[in-house]
N, C-alpha and C positions, 0 to 999 in steps of 0.2 A: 586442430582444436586447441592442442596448447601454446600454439601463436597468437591466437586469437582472446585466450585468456590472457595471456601475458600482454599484449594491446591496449584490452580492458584498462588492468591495471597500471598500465603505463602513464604519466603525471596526473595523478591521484591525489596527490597531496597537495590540495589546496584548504583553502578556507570552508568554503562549501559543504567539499567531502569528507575534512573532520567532521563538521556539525553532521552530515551524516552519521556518521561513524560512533557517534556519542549517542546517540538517537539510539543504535543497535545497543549500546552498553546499559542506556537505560531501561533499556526492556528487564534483564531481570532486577536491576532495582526497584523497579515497579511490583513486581512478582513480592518481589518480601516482603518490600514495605503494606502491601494489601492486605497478604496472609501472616503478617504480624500484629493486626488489626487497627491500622490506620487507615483508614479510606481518603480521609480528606490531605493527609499526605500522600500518598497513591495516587488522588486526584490533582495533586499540585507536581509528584512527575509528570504523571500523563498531560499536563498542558504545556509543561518545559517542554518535553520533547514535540508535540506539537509544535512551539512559536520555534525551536531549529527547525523544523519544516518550514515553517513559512520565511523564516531567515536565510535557510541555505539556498532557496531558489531565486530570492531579491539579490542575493549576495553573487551570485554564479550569472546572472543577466547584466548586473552591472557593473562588474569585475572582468566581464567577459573569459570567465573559466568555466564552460559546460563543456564537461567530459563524458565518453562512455561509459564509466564508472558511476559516475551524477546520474546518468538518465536508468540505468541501471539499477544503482544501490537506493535511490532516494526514493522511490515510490517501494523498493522491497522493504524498507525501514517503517516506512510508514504505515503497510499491509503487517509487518509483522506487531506491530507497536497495537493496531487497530485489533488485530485477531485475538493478543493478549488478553489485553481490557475485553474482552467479547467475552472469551472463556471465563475468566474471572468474576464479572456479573451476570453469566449462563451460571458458574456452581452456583453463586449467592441467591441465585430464581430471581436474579431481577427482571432478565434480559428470555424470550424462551428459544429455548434449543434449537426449535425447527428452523429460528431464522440465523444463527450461528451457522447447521450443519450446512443450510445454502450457500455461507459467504463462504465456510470451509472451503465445500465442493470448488466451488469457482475459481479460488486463491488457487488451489491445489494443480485444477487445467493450466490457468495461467502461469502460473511456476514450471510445469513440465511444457507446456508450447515456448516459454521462453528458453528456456535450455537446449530444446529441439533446434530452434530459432536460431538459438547464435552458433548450433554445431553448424547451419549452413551459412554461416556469416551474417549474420541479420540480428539487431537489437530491434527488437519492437517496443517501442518506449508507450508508456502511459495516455490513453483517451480523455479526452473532456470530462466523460460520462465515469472513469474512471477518476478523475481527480476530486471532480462532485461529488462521487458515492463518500471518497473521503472523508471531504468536508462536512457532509450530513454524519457520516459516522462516527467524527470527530465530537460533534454535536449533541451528537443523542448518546453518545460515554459520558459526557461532560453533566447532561441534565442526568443521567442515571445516578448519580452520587447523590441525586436527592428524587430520587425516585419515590420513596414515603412519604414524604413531602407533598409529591406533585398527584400522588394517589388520592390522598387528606382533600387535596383540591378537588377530586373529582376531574383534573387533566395530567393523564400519563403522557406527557408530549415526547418524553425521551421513547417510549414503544413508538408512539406514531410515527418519530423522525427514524426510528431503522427501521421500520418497514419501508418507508419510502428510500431509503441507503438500500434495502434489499433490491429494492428496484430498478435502482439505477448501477447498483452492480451485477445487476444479469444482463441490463443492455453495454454496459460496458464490457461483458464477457465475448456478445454476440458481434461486437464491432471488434475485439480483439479477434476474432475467428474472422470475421469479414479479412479484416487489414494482414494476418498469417496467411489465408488463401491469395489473395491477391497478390503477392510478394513473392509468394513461392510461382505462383504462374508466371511473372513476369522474369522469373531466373531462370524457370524452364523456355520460353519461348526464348529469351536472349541466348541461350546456353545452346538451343536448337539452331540461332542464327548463327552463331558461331560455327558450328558446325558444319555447316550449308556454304560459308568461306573458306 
């Protein structure tokens, strides 16, 4: 295990993985600035660190530096960045609980199978349906900062858009359990051919 960590972290330090890495530091800056009662500054972290998402991925393809660290840290950056901003307009009653405590539950599987995961050497990186559910929840934190707003209208678009983010991050849970199953069979069946040699 701790080779395998140490692997991980092994040429880390790129461009990329900074913008990672600033992404994780702005999470509690966001935290103050919210509950110092700036929202619209809170809401101008919360898109910083966003556009380094979308930065450090353009940058890591065309740099050609994707590391296990990148496929690793940069969807955990963005799950924690996302959870944040969830909690934060769960206390304020924008956002309601019941669909926070489902993303909780989810994150929580997914963080303990990926741990599981790389104790038997295996990074299971990020699904479609997970990168999506992002993008929506990116989306619908973004419209929540004018949630009273969008009430007055008579269209809560930011509730509509996490529910459908609810959505697409259960089928993303069910394909990370598909993709964990299937991984692990195919270690045991090779592990078993070996053995047969």
């Amino acid at each position: 295990m701790r080779e395998r960590i140490r692997k991980l972290f092994t040429g880390m330090w790129n461009i990329p993985n900074v913008l990672t890495i600033i992404r994780l530091a702005l999470i509690p800056v966001f935290i103050i600035v919210y509950y110092n009662g700036h929202p619209h500054q809170a809401l101008a972290v919360f898109c910083l660190a966003s556009f380094t998402d979308m930065l450090d991925g353009i940058l890591a393809r065309k740099l050609n530096q994707i590391t296990d660290f990148g496929k690793l840290f940069d969807p955990l950056a963005d799950k924690l960045m996302v959870l944040t901003a969830l909690f934060c307009q769960g206390a304020a009653g924008i956002f309601p609980w019941e669909a926070i405590i489902i993303v909780l539950v989810k994150e929580l599987i997914m963080m303990t199978g990926s741990v599981y995961m790389l104790n038997k050497g295996v990074v299971v990186y990020a699904n479609y349906f997970g990168k999506t559910a992002t993008v929506c929840f990116i989306a619908s934190l973004i419209l929540s900062f004018f949630h009273q707003e969008l009430v007055e209208w008579g269209r809560p678009l930011d509730q509509y858009l996490l529910w459908i983010s609810v959505g697409l991050t259960i089928q993303a849970l069910i394909s990370y359990v598909v993709s964990c199953w299937k991984q692990l069979r195919h270690m045991e069946k090779k592990e078993e051919t070996e053995k047969k040699e």
